[in-house]
C-alpha positions as CSV (number, residue, x, y, z in Angstrom):
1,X,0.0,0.0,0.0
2,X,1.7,3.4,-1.2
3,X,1.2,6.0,1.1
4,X,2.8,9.8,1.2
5,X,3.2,11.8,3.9
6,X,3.9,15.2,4.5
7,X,5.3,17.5,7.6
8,X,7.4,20.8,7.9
9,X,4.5,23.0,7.7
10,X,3.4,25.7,10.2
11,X,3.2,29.4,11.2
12,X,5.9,31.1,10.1
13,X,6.8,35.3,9.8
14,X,7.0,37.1,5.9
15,X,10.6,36.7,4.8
16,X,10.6,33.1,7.2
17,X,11.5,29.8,5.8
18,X,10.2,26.7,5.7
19,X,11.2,23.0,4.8
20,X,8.3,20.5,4.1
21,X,9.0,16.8,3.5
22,X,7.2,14.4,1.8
23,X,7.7,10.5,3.0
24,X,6.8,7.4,1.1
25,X,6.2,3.9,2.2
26,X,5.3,1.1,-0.3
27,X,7.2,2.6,-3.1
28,X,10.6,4.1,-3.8
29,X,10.5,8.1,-4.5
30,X,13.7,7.4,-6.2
31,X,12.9,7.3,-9.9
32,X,9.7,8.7,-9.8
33,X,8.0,12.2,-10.6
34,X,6.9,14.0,-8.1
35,X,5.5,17.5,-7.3
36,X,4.3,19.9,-5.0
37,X,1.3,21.2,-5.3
38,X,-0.8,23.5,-3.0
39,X,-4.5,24.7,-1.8
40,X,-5.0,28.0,-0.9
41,X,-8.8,29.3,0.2
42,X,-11.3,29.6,-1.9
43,X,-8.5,29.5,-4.6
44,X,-7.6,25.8,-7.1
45,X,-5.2,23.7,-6.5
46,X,-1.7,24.2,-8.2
47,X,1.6,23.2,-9.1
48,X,3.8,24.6,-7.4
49,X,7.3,22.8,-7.8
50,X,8.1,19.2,-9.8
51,X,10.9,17.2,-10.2
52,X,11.4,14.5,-12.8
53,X,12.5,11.0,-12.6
54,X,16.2,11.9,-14.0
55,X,15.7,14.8,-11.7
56,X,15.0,18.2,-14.0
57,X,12.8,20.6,-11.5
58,X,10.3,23.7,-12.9
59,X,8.6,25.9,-10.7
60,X,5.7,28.1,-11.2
61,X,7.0,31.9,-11.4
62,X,5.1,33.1,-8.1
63,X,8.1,30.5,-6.2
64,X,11.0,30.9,-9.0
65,X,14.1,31.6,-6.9
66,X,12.6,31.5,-3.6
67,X,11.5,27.1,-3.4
68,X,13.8,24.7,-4.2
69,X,12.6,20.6,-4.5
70,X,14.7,18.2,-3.7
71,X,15.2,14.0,-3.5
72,X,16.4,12.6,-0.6
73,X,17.5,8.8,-1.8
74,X,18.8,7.8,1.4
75,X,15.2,8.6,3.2
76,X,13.2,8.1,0.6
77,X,11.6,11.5,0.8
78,X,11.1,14.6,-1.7
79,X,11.8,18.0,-0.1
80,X,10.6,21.5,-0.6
81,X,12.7,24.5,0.8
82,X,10.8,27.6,0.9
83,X,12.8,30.6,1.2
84,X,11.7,34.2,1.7
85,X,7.8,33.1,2.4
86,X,5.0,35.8,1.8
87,X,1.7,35.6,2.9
88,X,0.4,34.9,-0.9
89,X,2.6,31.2,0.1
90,X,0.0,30.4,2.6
91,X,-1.9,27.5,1.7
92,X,-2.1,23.3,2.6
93,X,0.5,22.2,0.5
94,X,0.4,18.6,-1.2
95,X,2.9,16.0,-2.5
96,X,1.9,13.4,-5.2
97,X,3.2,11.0,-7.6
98,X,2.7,12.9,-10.8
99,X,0.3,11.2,-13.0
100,X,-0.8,9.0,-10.6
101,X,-3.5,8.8,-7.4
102,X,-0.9,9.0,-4.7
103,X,-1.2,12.1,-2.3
104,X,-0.3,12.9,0.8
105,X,-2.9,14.4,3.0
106,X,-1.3,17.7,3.0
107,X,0.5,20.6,5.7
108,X,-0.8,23.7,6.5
109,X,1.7,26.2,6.3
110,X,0.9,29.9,6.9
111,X,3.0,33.0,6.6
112,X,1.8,35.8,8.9
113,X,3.2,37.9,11.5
């Protein structure tokens, strides 16, 4: 049974930083694609940050320069420093397999002072 799981998310100040991890169990993150996507209220969900199986990231341009995703082979997790937050970032961010049905449940992490 594949399941994702994500932490690192909370209240942090504007200009703060954040680092949210996503774990698997029941499949390697190694080799696989995988983004970040996120939920703010009242607004879609979106992509915010992906990472290919041979490891080529793109990020939407409201996060250019500020996220970074990452692999993590040795823990089996996919990682999303967030640098520099705003409170536009706040919002229950996601991880998934792309293309597939496997999400986490998701972290709340809000940016206010």
């Amino acid at each position: 049974q594949v399941q994702l799981v994500e932490s690192g998310g909370g209240l942090v100040e504007p200009g703060g930083s954040l680092r949210l991890s996503c774990a698997a169990s029941g499949i390697s993150l190694s080799f696989q694609p995988m983004g970040w996507y996120r939920q703010a209220p009242g607004k879609q969900r979106e992509l915010v940050a992906s990472i290919t199986a041979r490891g080529r990231t793109d990020y939407v341009d409201a996060v250019k320069g500020r996220f970074t995703i990452t692999r993590d082979y040795f823990k089996n997790t996919v990682n999303l420093q967030m640098n520099s937050l705003n409170a536009e970032d706040t919002a229950v961010y996601y991880c998934t397999v792309s293309g597939t049905t496997y999400w986490g449940q998701g972290t709340q992490v809000t940016v206010s002072s």
